[in-house]
Rosetta silent file (secondary structure, phi, psi, omega in degrees, C-alpha in Angstrom):
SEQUENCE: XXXXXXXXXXXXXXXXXXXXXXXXXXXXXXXXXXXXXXXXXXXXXXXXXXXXXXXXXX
SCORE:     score description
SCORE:     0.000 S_00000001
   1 L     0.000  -54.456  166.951    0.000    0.000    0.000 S_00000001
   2 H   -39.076  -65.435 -174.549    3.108    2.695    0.813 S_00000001
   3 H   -72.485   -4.382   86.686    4.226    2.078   -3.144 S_00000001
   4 H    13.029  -73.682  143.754    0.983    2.906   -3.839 S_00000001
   5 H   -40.869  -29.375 -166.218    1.684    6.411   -2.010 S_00000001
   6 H   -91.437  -41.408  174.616    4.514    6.510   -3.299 S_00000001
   7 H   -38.856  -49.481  170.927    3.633    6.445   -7.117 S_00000001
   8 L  -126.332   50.746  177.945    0.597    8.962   -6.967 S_00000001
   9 L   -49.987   -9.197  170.586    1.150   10.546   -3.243 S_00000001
  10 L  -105.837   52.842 -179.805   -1.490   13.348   -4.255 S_00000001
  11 L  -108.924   85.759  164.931   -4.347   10.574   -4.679 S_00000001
  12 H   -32.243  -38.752 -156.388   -6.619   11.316   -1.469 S_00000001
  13 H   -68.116  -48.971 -143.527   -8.482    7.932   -2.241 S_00000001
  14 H   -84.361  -24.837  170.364   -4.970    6.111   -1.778 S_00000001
  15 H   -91.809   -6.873  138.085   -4.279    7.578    1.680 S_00000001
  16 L   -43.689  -33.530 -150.498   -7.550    6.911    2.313 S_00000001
  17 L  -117.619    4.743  168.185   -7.456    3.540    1.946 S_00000001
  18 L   -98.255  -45.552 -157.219   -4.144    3.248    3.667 S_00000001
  19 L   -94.691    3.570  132.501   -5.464    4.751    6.527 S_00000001
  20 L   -78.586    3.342  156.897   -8.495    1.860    6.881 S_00000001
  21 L   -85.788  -50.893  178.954   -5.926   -0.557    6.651 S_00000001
  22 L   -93.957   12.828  164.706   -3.855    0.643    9.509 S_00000001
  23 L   -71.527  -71.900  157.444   -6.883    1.431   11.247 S_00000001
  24 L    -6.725  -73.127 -174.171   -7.668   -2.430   10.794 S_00000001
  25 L   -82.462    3.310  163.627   -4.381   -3.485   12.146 S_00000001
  26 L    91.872    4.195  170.760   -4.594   -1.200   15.003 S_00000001
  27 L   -96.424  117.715 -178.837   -2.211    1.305   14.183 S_00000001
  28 L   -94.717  -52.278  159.335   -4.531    4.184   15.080 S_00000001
  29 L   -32.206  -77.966  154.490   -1.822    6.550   15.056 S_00000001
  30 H   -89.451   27.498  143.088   -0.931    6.274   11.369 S_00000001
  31 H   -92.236   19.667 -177.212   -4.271    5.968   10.450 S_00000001
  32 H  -108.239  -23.721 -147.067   -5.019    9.454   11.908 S_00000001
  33 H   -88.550  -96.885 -170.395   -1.520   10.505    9.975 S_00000001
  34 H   -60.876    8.279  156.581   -3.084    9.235    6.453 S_00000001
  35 H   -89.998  -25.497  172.796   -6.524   10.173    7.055 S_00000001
  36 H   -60.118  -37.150  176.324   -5.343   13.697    7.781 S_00000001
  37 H  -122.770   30.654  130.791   -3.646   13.761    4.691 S_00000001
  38 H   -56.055  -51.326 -176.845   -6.053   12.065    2.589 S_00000001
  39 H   -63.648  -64.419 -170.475   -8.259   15.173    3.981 S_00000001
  40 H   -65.351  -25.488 -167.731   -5.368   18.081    3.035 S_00000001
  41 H  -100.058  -30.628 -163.349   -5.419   16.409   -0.621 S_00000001
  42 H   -50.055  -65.033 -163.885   -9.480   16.076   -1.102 S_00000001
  43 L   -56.940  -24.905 -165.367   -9.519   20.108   -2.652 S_00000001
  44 L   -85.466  -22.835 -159.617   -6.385   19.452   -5.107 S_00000001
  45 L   -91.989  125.732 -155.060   -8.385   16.105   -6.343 S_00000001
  46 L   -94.429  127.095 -170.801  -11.229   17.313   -9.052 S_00000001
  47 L   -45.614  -82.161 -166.985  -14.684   15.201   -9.026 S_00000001
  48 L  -113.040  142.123 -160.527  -14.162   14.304  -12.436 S_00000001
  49 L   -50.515  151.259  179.754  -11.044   13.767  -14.458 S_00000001
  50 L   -67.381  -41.413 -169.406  -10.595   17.203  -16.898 S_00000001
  51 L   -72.569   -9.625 -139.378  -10.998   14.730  -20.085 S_00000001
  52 L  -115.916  -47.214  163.776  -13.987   13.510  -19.125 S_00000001
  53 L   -41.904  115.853  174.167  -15.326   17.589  -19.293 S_00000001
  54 L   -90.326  130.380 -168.193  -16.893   18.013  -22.532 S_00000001
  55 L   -68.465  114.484  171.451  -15.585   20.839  -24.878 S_00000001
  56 L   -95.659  136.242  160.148  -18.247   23.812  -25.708 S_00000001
  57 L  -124.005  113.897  161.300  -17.412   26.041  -28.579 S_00000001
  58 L   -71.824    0.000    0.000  -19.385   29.221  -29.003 S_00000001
């Protein structure tokens, strides 16, 4: 899951989803660490991918 992080570290989902894993195992501590910054990433990450926007020409 860290090489995960490491590939795309500003992908909120993926430090989400680290931080329910080490919630799981009981590391509470760095699941407060990657939900926090899962949280700090959420505004940078865009609902939907820009290509996915469809192009208007007046």
């Amino acid at each position: 899951m860290k090489d995960a992080a490491r590939l795309d570290p500003n992908c909120p989902k993926i430090w989400f989803s680290m931080g329910k894993v080490m919630e799981t195992l009981g590391d509470y501590t760095a699941s407060a660490d990657c939900m926090a910054t899962a949280l700090q990433l959420e505004p940078t990450c865009p609902v939907l991918p820009f290509t996915s926007i469809p192009l208007t020409f007046d």
